[in-house]
LOFI-849245 format. One record per atom (N, C-alpha, C, O): residue in one letter; x, y, z. Coordinates in steps of 0.001 Angstrom, whole numbers, plus 500000, padded with zeros to 6 digits. Example, Ala and Ser with C-alpha at 12.3 -4.5 7.8 and 13.67 -1.06 7.14 Angstrom:
<nodes>
a513190494310507800
a512300495500507800
a513200496700507800
a514236496681508465
s512850497750507080
s513670498940507140
s512900500030507870
s513409501138508039
</nodes>
This chain:
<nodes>
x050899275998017694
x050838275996016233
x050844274570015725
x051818273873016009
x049781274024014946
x050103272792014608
x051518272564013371
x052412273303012958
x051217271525013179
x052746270926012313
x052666271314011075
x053729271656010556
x051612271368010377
x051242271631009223
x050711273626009161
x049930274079008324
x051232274257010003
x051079275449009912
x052527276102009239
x053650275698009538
x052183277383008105
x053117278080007734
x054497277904008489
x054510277865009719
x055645277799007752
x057288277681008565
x057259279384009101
x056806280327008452
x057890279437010487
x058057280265010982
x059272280335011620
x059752279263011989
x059963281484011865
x061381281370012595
x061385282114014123
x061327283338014243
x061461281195015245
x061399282223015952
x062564283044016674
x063667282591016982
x062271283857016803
x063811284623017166
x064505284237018474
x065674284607018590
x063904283491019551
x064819283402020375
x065195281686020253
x065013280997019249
x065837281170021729
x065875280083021373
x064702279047021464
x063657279288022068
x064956277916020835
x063277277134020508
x063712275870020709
x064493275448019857
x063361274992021790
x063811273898021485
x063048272309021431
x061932272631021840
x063004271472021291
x062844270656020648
x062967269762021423
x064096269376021725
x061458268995022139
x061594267605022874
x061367266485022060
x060607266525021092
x062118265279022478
x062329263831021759
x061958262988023202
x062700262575024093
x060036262902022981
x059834262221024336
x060095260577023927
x059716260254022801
x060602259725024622
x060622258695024529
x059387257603025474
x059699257074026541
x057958257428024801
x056910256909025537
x057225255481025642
x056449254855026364
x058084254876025149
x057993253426025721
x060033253239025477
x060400252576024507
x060741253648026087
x061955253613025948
x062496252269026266
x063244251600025554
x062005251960027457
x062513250699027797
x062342249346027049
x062924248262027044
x061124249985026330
x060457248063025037
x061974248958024054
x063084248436024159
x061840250033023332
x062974250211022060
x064059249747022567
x064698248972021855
x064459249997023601
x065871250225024222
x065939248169024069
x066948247685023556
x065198247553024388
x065043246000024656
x064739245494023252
x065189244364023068
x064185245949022354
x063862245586021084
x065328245424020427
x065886244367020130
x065870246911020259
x067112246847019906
x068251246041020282
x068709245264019444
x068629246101021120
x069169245172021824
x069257243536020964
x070176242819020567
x067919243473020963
x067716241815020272
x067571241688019095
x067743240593018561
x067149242994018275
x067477243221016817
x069122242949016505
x069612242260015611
x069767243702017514
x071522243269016993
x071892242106017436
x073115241970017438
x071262241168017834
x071448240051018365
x070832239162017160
x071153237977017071
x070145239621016447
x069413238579015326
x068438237780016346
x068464236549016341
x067567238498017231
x066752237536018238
x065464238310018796
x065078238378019963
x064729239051017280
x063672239445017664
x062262239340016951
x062001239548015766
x061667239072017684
x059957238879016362
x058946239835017630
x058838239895018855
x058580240229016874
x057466241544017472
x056153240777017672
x055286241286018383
x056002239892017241
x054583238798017120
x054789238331018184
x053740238156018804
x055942237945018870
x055865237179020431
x054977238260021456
x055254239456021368
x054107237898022247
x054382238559023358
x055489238134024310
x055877237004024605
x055921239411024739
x057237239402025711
x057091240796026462
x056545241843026114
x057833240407027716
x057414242069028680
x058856241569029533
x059568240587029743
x058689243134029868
x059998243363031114
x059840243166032448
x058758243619032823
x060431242713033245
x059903242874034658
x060895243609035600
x062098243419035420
x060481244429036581
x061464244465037406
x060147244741038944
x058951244466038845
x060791245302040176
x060574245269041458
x060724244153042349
x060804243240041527
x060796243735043224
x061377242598044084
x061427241327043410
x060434240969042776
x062620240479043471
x062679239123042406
x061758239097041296
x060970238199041000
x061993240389040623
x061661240691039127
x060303240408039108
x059971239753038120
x058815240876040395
x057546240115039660
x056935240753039706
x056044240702040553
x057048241866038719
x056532242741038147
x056426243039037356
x057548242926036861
x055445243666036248
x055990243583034910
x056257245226034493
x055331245973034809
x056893245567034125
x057710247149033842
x057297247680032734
x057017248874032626
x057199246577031529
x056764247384030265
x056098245998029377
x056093244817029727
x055759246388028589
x055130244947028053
x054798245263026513
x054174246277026201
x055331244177025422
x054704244940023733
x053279245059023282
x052234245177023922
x053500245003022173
x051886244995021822
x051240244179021742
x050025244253021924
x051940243025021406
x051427241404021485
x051173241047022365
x050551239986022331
x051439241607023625
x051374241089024999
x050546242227025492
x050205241940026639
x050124243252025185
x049439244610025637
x047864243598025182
x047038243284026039
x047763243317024060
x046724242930023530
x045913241721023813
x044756241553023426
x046690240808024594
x045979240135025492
x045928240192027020
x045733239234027768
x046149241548027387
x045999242021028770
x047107241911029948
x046925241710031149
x048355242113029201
x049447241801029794
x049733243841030170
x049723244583029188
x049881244259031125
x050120245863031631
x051224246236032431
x051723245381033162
x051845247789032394
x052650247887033126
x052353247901034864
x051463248624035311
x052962247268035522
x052510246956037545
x051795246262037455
x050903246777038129
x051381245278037073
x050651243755036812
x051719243154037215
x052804243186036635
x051321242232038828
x051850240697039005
x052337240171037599
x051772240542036570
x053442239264037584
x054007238311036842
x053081237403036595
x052725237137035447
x052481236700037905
x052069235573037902
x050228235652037072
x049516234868036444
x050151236772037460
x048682237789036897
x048788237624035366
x047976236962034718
x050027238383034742
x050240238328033546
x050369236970032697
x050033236923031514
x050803236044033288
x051133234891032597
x049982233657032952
x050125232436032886
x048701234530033384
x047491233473033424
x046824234580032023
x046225234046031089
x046971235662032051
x046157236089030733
x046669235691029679
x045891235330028796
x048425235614029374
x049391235152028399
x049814234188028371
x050809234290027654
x049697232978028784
x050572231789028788
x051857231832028398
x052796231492029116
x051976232352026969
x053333232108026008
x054054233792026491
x054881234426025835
x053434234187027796
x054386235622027490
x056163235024027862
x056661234127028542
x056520235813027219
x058073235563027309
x058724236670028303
x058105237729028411
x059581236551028826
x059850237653029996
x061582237904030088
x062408236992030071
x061810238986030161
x063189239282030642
x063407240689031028
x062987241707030478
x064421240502032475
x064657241511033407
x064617243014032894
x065294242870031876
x064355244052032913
x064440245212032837
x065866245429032971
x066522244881033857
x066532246488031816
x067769246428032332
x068295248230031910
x068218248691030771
x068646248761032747
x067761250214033155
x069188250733032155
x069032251681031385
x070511250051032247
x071681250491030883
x071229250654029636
x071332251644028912
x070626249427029391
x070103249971028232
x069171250714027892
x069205250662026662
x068257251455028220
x067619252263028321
x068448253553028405
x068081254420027611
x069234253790029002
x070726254797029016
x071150254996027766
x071357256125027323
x071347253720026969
x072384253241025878
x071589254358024425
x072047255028023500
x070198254023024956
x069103254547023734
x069273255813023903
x069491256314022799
x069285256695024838
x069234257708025094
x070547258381024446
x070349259086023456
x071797258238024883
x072520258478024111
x072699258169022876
x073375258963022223
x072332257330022402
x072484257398021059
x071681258327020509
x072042258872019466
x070410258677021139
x069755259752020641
x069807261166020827
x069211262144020374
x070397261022021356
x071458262450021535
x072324262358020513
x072246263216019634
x072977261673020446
x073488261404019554
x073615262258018083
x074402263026017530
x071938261419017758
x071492261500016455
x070847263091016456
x070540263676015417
x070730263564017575
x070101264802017562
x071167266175017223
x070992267310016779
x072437265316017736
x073629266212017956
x073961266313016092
x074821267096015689
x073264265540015230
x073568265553013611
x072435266856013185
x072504267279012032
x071706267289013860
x071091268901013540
x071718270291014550
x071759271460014169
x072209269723016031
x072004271245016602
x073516270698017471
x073827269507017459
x074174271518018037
x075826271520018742
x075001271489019922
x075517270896020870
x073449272143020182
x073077271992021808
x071862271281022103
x070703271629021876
x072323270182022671
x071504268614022905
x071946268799024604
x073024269145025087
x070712268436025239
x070659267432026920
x070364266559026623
x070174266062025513
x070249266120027902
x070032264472028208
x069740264825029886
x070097264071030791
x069165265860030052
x069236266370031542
x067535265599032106
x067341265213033259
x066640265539031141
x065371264978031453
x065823263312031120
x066363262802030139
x065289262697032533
x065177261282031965
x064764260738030923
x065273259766030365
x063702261405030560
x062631260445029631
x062617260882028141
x061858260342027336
x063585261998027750
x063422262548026487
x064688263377026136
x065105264003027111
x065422263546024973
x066414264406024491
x066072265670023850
x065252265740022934
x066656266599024297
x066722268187024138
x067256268699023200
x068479268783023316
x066715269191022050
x067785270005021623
x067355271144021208
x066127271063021183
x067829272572020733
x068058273213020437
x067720273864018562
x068598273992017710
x066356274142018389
x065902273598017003
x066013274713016248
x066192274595015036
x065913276101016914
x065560277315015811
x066795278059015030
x066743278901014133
x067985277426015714
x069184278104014704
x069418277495013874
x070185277966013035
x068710275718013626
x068847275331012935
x067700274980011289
x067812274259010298
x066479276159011904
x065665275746010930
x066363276340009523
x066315275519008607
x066918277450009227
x067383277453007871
x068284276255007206
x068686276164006046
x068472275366008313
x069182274149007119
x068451273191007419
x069075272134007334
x067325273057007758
x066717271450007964
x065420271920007605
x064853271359006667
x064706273118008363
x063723273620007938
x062836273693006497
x063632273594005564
x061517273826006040
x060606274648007349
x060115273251008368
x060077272093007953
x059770273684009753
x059426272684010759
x058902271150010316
x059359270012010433
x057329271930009573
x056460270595010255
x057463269177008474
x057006268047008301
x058499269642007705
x059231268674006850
x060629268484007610
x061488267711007185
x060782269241008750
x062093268771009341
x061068267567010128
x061267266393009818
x059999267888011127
x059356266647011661
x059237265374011498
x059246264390012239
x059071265664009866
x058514264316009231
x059695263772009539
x059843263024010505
x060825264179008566
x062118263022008670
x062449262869009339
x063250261945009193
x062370263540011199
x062797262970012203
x062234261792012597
x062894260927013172
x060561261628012226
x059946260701012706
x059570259594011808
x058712258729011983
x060624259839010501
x060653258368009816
x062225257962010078
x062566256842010459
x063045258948009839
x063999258220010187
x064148257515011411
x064786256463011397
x063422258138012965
x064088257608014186
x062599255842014101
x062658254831014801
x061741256108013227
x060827254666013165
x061849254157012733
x062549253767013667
x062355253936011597
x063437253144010924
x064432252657011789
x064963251549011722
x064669253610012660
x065766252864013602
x065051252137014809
x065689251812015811
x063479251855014646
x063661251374015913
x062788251827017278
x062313251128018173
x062769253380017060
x062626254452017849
x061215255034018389
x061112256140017860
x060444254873018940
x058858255930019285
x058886256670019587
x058632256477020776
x059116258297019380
x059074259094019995
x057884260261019597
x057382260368018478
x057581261044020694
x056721262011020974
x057094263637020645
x057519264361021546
x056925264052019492
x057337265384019512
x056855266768020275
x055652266874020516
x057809267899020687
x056946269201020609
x058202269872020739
x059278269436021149
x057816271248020232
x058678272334020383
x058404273291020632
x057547273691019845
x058848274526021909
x058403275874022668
x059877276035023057
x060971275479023154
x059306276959023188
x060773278339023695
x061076277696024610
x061180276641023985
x061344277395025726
x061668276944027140
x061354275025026984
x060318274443026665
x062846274415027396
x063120272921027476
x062142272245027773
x061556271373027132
x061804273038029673
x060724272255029997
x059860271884029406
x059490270726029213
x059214273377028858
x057671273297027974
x058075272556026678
x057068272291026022
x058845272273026285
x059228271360025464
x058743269732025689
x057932269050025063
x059402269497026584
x059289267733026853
x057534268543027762
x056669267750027389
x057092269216028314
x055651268257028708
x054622268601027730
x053455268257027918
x055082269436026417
x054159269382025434
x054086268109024658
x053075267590024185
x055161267743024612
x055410266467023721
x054548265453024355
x053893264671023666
x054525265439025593
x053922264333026297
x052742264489026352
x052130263420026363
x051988265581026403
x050581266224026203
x050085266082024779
x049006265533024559
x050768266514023902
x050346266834022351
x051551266843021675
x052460267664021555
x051289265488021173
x052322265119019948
x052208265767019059
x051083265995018613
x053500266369018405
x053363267018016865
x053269268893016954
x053397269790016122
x052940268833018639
x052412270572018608
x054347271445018090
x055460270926018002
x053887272815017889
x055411273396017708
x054826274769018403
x053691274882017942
x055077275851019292
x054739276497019781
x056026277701019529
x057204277407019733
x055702278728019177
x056818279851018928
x056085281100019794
x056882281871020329
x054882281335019958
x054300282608020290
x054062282220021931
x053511281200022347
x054585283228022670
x054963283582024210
x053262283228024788
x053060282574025811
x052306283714024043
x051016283791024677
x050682282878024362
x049978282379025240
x050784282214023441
x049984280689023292
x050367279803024212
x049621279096024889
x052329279865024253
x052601278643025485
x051905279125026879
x052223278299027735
x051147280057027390
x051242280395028622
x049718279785028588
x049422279024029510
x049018279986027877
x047955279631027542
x047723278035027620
x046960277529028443
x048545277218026572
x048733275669026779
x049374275172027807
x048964274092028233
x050511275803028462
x050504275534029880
x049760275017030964
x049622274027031682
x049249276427030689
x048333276474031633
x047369275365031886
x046937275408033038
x046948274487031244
x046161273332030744
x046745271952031313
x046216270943031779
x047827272276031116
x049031270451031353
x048712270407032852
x048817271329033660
x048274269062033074
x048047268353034350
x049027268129035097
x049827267342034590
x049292268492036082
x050387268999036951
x051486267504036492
x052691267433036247
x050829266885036518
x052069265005036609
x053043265245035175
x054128264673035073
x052510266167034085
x053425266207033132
x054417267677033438
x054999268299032549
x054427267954034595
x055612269136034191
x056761269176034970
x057393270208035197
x057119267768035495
x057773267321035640
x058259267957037288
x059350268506037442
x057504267818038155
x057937267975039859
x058394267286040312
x058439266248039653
x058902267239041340
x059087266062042349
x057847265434042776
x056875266145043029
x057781264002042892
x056781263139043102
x056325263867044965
x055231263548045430
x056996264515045555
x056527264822046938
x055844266242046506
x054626266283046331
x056670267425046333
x055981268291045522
x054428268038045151
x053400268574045564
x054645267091044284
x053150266997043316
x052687266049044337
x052639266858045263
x052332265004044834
x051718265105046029
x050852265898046618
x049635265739046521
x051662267246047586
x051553267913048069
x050887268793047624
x050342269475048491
x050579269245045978
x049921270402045101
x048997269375045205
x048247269535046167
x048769268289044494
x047475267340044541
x046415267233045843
x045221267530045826
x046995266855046680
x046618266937047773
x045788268314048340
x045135268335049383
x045933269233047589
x045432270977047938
x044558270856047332
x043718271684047684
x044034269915046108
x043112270137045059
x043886270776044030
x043149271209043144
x045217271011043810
x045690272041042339
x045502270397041586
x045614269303042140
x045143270751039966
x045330269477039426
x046187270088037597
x046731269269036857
x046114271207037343
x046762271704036587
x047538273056037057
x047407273859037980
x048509272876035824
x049514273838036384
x048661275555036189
x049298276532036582
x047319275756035609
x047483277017035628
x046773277359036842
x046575278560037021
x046332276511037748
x045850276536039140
x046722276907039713
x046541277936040364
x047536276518039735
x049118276856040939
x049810278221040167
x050165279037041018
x049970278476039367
x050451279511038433
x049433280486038987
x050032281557039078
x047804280684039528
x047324281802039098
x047423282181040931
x046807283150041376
x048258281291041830
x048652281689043166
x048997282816043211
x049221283275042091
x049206283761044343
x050221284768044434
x051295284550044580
x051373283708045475
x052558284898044103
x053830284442044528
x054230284161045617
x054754283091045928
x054045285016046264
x054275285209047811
x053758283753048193
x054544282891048585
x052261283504048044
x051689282621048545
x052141280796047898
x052081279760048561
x052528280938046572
x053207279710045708
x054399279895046511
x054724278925047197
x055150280979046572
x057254280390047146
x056765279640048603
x057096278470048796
x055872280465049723
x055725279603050785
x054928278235050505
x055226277270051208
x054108278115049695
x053870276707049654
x054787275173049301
x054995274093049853
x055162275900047994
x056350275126047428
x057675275191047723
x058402274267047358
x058197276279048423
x059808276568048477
x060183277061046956
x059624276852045879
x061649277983047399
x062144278642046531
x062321277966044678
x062017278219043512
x063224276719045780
x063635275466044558
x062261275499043557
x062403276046042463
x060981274947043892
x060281274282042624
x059628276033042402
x058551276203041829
x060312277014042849
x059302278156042483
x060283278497041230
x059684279009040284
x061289278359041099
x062240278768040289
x062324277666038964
x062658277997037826
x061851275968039488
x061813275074037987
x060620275969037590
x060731276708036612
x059508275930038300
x058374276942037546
x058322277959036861
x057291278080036199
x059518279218036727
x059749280221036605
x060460280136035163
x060526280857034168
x061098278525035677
x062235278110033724
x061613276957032989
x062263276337032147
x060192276611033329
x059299276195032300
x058157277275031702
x057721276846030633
x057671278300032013
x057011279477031442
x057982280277030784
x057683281054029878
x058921280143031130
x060305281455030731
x060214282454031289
x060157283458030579
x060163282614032676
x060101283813033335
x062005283932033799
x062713284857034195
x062234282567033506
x064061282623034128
x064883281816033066
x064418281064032210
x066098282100033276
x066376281497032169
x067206279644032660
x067952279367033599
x066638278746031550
x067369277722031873
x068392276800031730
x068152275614031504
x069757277340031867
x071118276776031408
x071047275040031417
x070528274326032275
x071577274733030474
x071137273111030871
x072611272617030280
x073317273183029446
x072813271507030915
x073854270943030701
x074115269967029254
x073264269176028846
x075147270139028735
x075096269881027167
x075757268432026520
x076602268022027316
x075688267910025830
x075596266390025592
x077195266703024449
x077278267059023274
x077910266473025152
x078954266332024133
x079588264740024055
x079722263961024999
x079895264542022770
x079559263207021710
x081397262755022152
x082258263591022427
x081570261492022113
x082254260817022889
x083839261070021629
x083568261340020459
x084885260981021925
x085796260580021465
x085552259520020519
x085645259976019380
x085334258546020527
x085184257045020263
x084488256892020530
x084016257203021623
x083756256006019211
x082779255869018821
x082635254303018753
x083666253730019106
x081513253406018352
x081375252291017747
x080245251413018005
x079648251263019071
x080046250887016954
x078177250549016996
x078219249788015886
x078869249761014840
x076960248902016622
x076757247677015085
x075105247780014935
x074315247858015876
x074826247764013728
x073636247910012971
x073153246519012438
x072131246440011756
</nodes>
């Protein structure tokens, strides 16, 4: 359903991915915003892998004269001269995350943090007070710009299908059982989040989307894959259900703006 479609409520639970596509530049931006030590006009990039010469993430100022993520150091700083560089620092990137949980935990009591790359929450008990959707959207995605923040929306019944819609199609909101099975079916196996050996191993067969491997026989998917990824498969369609572990907000608090 796009964003701008009629508010709808759906009856079971619905939840709500907060993909974070460049976490590590916000997570580093911020950082130097509370420091009083940031201009977005510099190019500057992160590095990490053996004595840091690599580059991990890189801004736009530095994207724009051909500075990329797994680009040599030494590569990068013949296209950039003035790039500016500092270590990747994988806490803070942590630091962002919780806080965005955080901020997520100010609409719904049930927030993860169980996916690396994006925060979970729990959106449809809360559309009668924030609701209808695609005006709860908006203010999520001016307020979390304001702070700082890039993130990738989507929302479907099941977590998973949550965060790899977001990563597929920003903005989508999915409530109807047949449509997600349908858009599923479509997502290129690298967004639904396997194990890098796993997906490998499906790649390697020729599967390149998930509704290739989905239209297996069971029998024939549990022996290929094992029980384990037959069952994450089973709690990203919603064939099972997926308990996820819940983000509860710290005693003590404290933060500077």
């Amino acid at each position: 359903m796009p964003a701008d479609a009629p508010p709808f409520r759906p009856s079971n639970p619905w939840w709500c991915a907060l993909h974070l596509p460049q976490r590590a530049l916000d997570a580093e931006a911020r950082h130097r915003r509370a420091l009083d030590d940031f201009d977005e006009a510099t190019p500057w990039a992160l590095t990490d892998g053996p004595q840091q010469r690599r580059i991990h993430a890189a801004n736009a100022a530095a994207r724009a004269q051909g500075v990329c993520s797994g680009q040599a150091v030494a590569s990068a700083q013949m296209l950039c001269p003035g790039l500016a560089l500092a270590p990747h620092q994988p806490t803070r990137d942590a630091a962002l995350r919780e806080w965005l949980a955080g901020y997520a935990y100010g609409f719904s009591a049930e927030v993860s943090l169980r996916e690396s790359d994006a925060v979970l929450f729990e959106a449809g008990r809360s559309l009668g007070l924030f609701g209808p959707w695609p005006r709860w959207q908006q203010r999520l995605r001016a307020e979390l710009a304001d702070y700082g923040v890039q993130v990738r929306i989507a929302c479907a019944p099941t977590p998973l299908a949550a965060r790899g819609l977001a990563i597929a199609h920003d903005g989508l909101a999915v409530a109807d059982a047949a449509q997600l099975q349908r858009l599923l079916a479509r997502l290129p196996l690298g967004l639904v989040g396997l194990p890098e050996d796993a997906l490998r191993l499906l790649e390697r067969s020729g599967f390149k989307r998930l509704g290739d491997v989905l239209a297996l026989p069971r029998a024939a998917l549990a022996k290929r894959i094992g029980p384990a990824l037959l069952d994450q498969l089973d709690r990203l369609v919603g064939r099972a259900p997926d308990p996820l572990p819940l983000y509860a907000p710290p005693q003590r608090y404290a933060a500077r703006l």
